[in-house]
C-alpha positions in Angstrom: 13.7 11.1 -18.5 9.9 13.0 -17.9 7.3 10.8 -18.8 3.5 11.1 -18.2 1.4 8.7 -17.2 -1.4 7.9 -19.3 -5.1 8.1 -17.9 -7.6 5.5 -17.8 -10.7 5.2 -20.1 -13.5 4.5 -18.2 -16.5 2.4 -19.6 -20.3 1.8 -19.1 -19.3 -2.5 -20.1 -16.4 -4.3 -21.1 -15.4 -5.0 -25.3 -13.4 -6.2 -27.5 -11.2 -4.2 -29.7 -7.9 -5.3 -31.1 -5.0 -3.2 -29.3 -7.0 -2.8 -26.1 -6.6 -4.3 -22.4 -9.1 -5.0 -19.7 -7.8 -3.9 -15.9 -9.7 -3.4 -12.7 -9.7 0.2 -12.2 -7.8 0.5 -8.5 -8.6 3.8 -6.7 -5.3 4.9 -5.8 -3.1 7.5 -6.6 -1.5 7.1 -9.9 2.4 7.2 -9.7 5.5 6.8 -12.3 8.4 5.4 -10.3 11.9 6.0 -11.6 14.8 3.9 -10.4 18.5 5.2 -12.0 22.1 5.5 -10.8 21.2 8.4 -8.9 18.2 6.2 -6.6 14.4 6.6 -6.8 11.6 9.0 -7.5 7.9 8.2 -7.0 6.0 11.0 -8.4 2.4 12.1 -8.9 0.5 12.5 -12.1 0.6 16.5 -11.3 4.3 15.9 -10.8 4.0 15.9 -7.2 7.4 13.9 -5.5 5.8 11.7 -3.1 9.0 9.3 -2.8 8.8 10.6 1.1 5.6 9.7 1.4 5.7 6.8 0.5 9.4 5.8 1.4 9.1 1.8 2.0 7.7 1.7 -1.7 10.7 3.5 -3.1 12.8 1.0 -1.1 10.5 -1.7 -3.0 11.7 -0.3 -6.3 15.2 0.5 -5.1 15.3 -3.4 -4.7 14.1 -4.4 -8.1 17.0 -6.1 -9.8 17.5 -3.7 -12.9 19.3 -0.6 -12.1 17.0 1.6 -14.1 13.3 1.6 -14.5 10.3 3.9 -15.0 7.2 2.1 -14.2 3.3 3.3 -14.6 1.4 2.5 -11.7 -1.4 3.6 -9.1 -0.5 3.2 -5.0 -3.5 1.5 -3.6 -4.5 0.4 0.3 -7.1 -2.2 0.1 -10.1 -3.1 2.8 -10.1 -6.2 4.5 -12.4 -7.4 1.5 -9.2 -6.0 -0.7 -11.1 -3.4 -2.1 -9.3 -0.3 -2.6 -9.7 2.8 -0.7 -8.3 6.2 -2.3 -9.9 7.9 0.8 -7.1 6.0 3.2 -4.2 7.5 1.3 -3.6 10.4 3.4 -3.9 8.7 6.5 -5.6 5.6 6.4 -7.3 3.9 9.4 -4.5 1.4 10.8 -7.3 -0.8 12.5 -9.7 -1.4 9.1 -6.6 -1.1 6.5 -5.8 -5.1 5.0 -2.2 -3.9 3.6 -0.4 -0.9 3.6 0.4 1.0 0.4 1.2 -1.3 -2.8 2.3 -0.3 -5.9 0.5 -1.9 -8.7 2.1 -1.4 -12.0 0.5 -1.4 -15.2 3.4 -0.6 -17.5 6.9 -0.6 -17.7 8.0 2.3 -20.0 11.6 1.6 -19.7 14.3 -0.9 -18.4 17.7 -1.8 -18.6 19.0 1.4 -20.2 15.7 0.9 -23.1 12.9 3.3 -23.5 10.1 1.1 -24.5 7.6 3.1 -24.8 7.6 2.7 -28.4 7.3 -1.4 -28.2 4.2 -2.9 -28.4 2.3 -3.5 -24.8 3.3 -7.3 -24.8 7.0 -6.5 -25.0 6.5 -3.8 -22.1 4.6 -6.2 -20.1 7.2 -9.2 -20.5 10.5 -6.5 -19.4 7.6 -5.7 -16.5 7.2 -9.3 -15.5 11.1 -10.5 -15.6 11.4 -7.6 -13.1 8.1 -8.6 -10.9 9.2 -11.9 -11.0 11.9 -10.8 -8.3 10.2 -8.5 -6.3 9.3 -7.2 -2.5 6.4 -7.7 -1.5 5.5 -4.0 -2.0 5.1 -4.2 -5.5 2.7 -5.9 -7.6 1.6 -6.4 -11.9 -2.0 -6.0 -12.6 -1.3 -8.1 -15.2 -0.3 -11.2 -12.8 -3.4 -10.4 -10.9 -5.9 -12.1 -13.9 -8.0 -8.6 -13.2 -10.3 -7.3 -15.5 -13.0 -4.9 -16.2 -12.1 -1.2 -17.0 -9.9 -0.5 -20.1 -6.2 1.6 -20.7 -5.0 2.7 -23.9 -2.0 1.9 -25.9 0.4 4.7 -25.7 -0.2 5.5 -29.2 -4.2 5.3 -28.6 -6.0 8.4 -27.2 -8.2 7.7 -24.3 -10.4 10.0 -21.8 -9.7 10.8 -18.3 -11.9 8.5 -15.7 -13.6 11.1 -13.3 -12.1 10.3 -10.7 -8.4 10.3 -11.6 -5.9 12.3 -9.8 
């Protein structure tokens, strides 16, 4: 199963349009993690494998209670004023760092043996959140986190690239 992650729209303002959802933009690197029978994969939006790199994430994942799922996310360190720092990825500073790396997921394209990246965003954000609901502390749902502000489009909706994405 290849999947590609969508890419952020960003926005001068917030709005309202039907089909639309308001997320803080994290600066991280964006990552689709797969969990199957055969263990996990946490790869890049260029198709990178950074599962190595980022090995106590995959065990995260590994520990999430279905045995398959492909999530959409973005690996983030945050500040000690949890503002996220792209520029610590490589190598962050230990002694300003507030967390190490987190993976936030946006979206949970499939679960359980489902692809649901056909269902609406709701029903992809409910699988997301029974699986959240048991996990590490490594992994986290942007939509848990009541964060708003910059907007992603509905896998049927075509959206532009931020500037900064990776």
């Amino acid at each position: 199963m290849i999947s590609v992650p969508m890419a952020p729209t960003q926005v001068a303002r917030p709005f309202h349009h039907a089909g639309w959802v308001y997320e803080e933009k994290v600066d991280g690197w964006r990552v689709l993690a797969y969990k199957d029978v055969t263990g996990v994969r946490l790869v890049s939006r260029n198709g990178r494998d950074l599962t190595r790199r980022f090995a106590e994430l995959a065990a995260a994942v590994a520990g999430l209670e279905p045995p398959t799922v492909l999530l959409d996310g973005e690996v983030a360190v945050f500040d000690r004023q949890l503002i996220s720092r792209f520029e610590w990825l490589p190598g962050r500073p230990k002694d300003e760092a507030a967390t190490p790396p987190i993976l936030i997921a946006f979206d949970c394209l499939y679960a359980r043996g489902k692809d649901l990246r056909e269902r609406p965003l709701r029903a992809r954000r409910a699988a997301w959140l029974r699986t959240a609901s048991r996990r590490g502390p490594r992994c986290s749902s942007a939509a848990t986190r009541g964060w708003s502000g910059r907007t992603r489009p509905r896998p049927t909706e075509k959206g532009g690239r931020s500037p900064g994405s990776r």
